[in-house]
C-alpha positions in Angstrom: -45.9 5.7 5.1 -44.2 3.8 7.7 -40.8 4.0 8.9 -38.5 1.3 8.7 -36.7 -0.3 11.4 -33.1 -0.4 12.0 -32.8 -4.0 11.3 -34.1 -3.2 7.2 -32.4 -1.6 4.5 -34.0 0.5 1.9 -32.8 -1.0 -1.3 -30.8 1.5 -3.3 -30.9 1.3 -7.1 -28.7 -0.7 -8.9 -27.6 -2.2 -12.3 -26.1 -5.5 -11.6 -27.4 -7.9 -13.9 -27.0 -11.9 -14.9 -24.3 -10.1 -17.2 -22.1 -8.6 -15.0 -22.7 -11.4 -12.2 -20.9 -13.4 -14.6 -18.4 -11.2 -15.7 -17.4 -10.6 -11.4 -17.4 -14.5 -11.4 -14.9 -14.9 -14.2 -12.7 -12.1 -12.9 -12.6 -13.5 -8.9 -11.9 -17.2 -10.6 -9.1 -15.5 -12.2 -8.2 -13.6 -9.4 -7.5 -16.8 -7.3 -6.2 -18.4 -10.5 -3.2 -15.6 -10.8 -2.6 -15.9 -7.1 -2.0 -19.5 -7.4 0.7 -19.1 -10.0 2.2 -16.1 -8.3 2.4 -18.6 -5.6 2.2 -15.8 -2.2 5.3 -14.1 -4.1 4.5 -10.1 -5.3 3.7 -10.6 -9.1 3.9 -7.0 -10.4 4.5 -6.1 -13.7 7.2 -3.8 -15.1 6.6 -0.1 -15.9 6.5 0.0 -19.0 4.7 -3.2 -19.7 2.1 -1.3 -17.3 1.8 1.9 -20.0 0.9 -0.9 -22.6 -1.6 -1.9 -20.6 -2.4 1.7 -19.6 -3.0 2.2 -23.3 -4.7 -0.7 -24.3 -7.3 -0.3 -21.9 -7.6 3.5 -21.6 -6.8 3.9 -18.4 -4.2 6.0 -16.1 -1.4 4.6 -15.2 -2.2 4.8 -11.3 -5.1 3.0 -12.2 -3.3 -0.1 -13.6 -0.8 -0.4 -11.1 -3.4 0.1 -7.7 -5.3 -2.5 -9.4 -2.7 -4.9 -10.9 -1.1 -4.5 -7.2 -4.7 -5.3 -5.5 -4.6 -8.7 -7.1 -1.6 -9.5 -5.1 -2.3 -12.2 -2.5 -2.5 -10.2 1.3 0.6 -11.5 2.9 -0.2 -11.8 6.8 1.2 -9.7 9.1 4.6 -10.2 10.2 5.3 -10.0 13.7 9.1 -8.8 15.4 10.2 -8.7 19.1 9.7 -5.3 19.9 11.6 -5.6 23.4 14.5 -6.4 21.2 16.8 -3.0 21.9 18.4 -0.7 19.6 21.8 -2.3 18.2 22.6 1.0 16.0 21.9 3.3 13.6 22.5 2.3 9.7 22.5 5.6 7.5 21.3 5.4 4.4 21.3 8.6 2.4 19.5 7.8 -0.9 17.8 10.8 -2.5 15.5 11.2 -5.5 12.9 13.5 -7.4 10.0 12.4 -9.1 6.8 14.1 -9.7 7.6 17.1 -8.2 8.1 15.2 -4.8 11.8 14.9 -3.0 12.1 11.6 -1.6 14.9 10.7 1.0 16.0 6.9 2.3 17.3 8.2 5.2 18.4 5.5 8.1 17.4 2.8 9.6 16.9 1.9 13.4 19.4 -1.8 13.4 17.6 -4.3 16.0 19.4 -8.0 15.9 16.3 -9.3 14.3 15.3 -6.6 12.2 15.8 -2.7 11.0 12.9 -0.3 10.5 13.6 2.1 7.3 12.1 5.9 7.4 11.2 7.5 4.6 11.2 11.3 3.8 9.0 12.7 1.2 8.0 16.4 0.6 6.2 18.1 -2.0 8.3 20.9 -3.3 6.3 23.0 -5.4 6.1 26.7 -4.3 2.4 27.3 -5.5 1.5 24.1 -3.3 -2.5 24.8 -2.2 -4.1 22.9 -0.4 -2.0 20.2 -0.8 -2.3 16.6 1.1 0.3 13.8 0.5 -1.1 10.0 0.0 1.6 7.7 -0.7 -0.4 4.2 -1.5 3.6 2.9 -1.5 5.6 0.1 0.2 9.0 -0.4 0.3 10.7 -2.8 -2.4 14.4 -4.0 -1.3 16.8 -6.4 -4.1 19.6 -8.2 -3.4 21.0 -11.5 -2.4 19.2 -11.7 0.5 15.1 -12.4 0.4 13.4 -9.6 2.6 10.2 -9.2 3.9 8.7 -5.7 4.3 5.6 -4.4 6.4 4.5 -0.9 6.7 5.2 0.1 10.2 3.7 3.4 10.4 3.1 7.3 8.6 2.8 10.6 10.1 2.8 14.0 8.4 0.2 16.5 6.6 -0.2 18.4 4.1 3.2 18.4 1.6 5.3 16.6 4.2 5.1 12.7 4.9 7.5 9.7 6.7 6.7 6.7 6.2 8.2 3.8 8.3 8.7 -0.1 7.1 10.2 -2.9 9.2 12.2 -5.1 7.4 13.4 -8.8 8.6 16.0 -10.2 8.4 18.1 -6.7 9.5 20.0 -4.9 7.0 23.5 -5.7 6.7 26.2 -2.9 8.0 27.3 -3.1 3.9 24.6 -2.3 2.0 26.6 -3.1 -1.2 24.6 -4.5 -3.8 21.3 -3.8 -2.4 18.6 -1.6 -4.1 15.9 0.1 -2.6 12.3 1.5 -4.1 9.0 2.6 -3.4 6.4 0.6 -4.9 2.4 1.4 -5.6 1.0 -0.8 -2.6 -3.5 -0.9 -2.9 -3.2 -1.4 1.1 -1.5 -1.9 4.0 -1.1 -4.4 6.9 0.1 -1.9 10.0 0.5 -2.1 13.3 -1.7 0.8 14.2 -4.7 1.9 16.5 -8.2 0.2 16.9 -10.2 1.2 13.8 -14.2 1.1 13.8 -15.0 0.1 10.5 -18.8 1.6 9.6 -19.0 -0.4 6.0 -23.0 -1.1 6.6 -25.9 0.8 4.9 -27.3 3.8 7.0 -30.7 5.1 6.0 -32.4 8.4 7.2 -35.5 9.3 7.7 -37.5 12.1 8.9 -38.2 12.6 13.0 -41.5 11.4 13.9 
């Protein structure tokens, strides 16, 4: 038999039929239908209207909110004058506990445009394993003000993670009526390090 060249791809078994193709068109048409009436604004519902749906539909909950949150319209990037220099440090001290994590608001880094928030989180079971932190989360902020949060950055392993979000306009020096959470978030738009992308079919064959 001869070997295939690079340019051809062997065809790899599938059960897409007319009846799902028009079950993935309804869904994308409803898809861009939701985003239109969500109008580029984060349309998320509440938690518990997301363990009805959890229930109806016989799914987890992490699965309803990744893909309720998926549906979301991809805000693009924001971009903030890094030159700008440090004006202060705001501290923040927020703890709380939740599925046997710790998670602390700590501070955030006051530019004159902007703050960037850190967040601590660390797994605090003793019998931990092997153990590896994901948080698929963003950073949710209420008050009078509008905000607009990217992620900025995350560093850690194993039951240890920071995560970083820049926030514009910059926090007041009063954070008085302003709530903070962490949100499920399907992806993230950061400002991070060239990324190759392999997302095209590899076949192997034996060496002639």
């Amino acid at each position: 038999m001869g070997t295939m060249g690079w340019g051809e791809f062997r065809t790899i078994p599938s059960h897409y039929n007319e009846e799902v193709r028009a079950i993935d068109e309804h869904i994308l048409g409803l898809v861009q239908q939701r985003r239109e009436f969500a109008g580029g604004k984060r349309a998320v519902p509440a938690p518990e209207q997301m363990q009805v749906f959890a229930k109806q539909f016989g799914l987890e909950l992490e699965q309803v909110a990744m893909i309720l949150s998926g549906l979301n319209e991809r805000v693009q990037p924001i971009f903030w004058p890094e030159e700008e220099e440090v004006v202060g440090v705001l501290p923040i001290l927020q703890k709380t506990s939740q599925d046997h994590c710790d998670y602390s608001l700590t501070h955030a880094m006051q530019y004159e445009s902007y703050s960037v928030v850190t967040v601590e989180i660390k797994y605090r079971q003793k019998e931990s394993g092997n153990v590896q932190l994901q948080p698929n989360l963003t950073l949710a902020i209420i008050g009078e003000r509008e905000y607009t949060v990217q992620r900025h950055g995350s560093r850690g392993g194993g039951t240890h993670a920071q995560l970083q979000f820049v926030v514009i306009p910059a926090l007041p020096k009063e954070l008085n009526g302003i709530e903070f959470s962490l949100v499920p978030e399907a992806m993230f738009l950061e400002n991070k390090i060239k990324e190759i992308n392999l997302n095209r079919q590899v076949d192997f064959y034996p060496s002639v």
